[in-house]
C-alpha positions as CSV (number, residue, x, y, z in Angstrom):
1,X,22.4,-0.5,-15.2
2,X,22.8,3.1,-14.5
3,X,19.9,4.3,-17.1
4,X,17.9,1.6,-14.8
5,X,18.6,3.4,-11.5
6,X,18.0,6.9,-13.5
7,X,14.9,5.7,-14.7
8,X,13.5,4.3,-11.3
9,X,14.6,7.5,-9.7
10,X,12.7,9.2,-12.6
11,X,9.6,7.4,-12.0
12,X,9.6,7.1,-8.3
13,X,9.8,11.4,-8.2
14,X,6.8,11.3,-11.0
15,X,5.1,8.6,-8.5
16,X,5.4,10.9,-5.9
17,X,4.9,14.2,-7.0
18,X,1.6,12.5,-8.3
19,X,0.2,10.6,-5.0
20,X,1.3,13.7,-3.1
21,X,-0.7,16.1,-5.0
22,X,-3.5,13.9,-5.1
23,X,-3.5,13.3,-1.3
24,X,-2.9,16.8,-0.5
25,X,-5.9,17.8,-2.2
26,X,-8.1,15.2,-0.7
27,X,-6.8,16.5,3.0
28,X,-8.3,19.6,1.6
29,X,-12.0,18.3,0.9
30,X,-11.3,16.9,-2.7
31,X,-13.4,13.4,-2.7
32,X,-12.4,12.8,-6.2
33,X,-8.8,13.4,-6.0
34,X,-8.9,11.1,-2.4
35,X,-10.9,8.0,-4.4
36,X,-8.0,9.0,-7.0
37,X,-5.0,8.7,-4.7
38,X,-6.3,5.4,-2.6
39,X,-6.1,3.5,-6.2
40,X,-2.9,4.7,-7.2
41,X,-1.9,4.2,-4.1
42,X,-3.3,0.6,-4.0
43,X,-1.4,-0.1,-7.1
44,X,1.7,1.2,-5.4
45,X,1.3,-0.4,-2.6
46,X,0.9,-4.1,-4.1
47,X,4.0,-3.6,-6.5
48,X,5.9,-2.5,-3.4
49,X,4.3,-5.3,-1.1
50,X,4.3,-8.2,-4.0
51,X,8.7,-7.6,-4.3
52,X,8.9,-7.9,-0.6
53,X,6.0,-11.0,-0.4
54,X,6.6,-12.8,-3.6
55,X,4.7,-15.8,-3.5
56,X,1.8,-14.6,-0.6
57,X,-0.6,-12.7,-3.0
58,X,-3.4,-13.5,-0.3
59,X,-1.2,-11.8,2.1
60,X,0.0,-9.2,-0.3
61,X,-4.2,-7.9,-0.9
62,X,-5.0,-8.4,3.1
63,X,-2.3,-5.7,3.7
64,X,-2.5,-3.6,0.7
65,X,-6.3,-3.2,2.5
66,X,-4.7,-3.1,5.7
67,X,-2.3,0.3,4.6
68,X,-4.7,1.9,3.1
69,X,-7.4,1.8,6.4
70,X,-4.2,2.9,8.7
71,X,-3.5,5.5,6.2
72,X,-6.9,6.7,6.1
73,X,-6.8,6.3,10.1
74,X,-3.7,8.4,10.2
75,X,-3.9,10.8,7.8
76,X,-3.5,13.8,10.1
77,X,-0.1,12.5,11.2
78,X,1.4,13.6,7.7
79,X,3.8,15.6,7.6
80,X,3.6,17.8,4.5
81,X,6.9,19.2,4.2
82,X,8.4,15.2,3.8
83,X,8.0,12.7,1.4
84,X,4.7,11.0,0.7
85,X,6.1,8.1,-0.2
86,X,8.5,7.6,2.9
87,X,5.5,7.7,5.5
88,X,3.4,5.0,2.7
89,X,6.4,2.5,2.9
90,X,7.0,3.1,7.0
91,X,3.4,2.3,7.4
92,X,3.3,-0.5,4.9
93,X,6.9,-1.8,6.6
94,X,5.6,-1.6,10.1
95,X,2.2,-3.8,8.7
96,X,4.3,-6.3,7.1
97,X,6.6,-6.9,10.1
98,X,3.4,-7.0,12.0
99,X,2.5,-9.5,9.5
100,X,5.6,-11.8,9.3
101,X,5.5,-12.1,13.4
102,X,1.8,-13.3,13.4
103,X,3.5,-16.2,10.5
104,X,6.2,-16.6,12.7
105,X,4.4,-17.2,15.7
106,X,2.2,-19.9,14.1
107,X,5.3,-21.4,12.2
108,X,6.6,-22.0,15.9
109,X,4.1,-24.4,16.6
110,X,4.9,-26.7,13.6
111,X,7.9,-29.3,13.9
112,X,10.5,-28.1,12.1
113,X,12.0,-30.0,8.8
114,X,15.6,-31.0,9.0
115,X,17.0,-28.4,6.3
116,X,20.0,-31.2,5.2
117,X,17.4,-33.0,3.4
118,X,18.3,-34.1,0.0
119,X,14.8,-32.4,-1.3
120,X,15.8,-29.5,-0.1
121,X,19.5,-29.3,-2.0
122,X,17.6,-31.2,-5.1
123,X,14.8,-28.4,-4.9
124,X,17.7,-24.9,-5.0
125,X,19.2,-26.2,-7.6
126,X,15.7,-26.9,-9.6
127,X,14.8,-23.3,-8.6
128,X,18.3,-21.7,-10.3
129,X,18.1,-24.0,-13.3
130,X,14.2,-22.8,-14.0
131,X,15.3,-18.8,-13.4
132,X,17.9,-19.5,-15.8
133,X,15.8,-21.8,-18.2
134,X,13.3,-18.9,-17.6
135,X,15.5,-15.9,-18.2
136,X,16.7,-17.7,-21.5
137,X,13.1,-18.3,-23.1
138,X,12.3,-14.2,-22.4
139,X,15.1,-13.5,-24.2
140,X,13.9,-15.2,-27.8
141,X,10.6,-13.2,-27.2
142,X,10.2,-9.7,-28.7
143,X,10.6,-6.8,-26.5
144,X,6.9,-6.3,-27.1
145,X,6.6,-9.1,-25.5
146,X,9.0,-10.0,-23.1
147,X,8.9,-6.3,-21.0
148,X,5.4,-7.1,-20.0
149,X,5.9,-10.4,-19.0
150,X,9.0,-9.3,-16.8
151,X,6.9,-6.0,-15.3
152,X,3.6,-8.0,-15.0
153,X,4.2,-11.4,-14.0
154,X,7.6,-11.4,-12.6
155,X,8.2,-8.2,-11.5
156,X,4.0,-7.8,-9.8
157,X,4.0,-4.2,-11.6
158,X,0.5,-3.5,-12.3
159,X,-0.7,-3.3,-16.4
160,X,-0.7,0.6,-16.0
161,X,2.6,1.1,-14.5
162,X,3.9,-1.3,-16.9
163,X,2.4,1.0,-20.1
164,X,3.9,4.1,-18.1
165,X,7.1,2.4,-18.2
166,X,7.4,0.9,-21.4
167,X,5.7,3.6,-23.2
168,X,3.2,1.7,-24.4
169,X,-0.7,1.6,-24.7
170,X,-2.4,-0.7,-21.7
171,X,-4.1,-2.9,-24.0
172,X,-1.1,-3.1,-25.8
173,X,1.1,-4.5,-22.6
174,X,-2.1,-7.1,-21.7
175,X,-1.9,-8.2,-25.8
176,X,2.0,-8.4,-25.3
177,X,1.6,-10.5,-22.1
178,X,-0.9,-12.4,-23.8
179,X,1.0,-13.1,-27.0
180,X,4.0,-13.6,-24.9
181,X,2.6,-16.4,-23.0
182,X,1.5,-18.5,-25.4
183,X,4.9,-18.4,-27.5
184,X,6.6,-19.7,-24.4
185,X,4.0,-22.2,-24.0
186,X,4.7,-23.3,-27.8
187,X,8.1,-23.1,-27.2
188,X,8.3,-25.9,-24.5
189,X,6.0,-28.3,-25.8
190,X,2.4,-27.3,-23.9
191,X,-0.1,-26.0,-25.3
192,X,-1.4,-21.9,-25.0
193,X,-4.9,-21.5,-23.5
């Protein structure tokens, strides 16, 4: 767990030093380095958005789109002696609040389920048993296999950061994802596409 936390740490200060450098320079007139830095960014910006919005991926693109025009907008409030990434996730945090209170407000106007409902008990203890059911079928793949899985398609980290992470080749993480896939779709019965 600690080698975890090292290793975040590690690539959050690479993350940073990178956007940083290629923001700075587009402040300074560098077009290429700005197109650079608003896809990083984007990339950042869903993995960071996709944790916090699991399930919304509609709502995760609107406001990856959303960040980077307030960005854009705000450039000039940047602060160069602080963090990068700090004034990305304030302005990212301030869009998704913005965004849960527009659901909220709608949400209000819909009758309200009774929570006590059996489907509801029925349906948290479904969810825990498929993690774990889940979380055991990763395990009997190869790391190859499983890591990209977990990065990609649990974790929403996108195919690049996943090869930064794992150390291996992009194509190699979408083959792994690929390969991965269909063993667990041969393991329970269904058949791989």
């Amino acid at each position: 767990m600690v080698r975890n936390t090292v290793d975040s740490r590690t690539r959050m200060s690479e993350a940073e030093a990178a956007l940083r450098s290629l923001f700075l320079r587009g402040l300074d007139g560098d077009a290429v380095a700005y197109r650079e830095f608003l896809q990083k960014l984007s990339a950042h910006l869903r993995a960071f958005l996709g944790k916090r919005l699991f399930g919304w991926p509609d709502e995760v693109e609107d406001l990856v789109q959303e960040c980077l025009l307030a960005m854009h907008n705000q450039r000039h409030t940047y602060q160069s002696d602080q963090p990068l990434t700090a004034w990305v996730h304030a302005i990212a945090r301030y869009k998704m609040i913005d965004l849960l209170r527009a659901k909220s407000a709608r949400e209000a106007l819909h009758d309200p389920l009774d929570d006590d409902l059996a489907v509801f008990a029925e349906s948290a203890t479904d969810a825990s048993d498929a993690r774990r059911d889940l979380g055991g079928l990763l395990q009997t793949l190869p790391e190859r296999q499983r890591l990209p899985i977990v990065h990609v398609k649990l974790e929403g980290l996108s195919v690049a950061e996943t090869a930064s992470l794992t150390g291996m080749s992009e194509s190699a993480v979408k083959v792994g994802i690929h390969r991965g896939l269909k063993a667990l779709a041969a393991k329970m019965g269904g058949k791989a596409s």
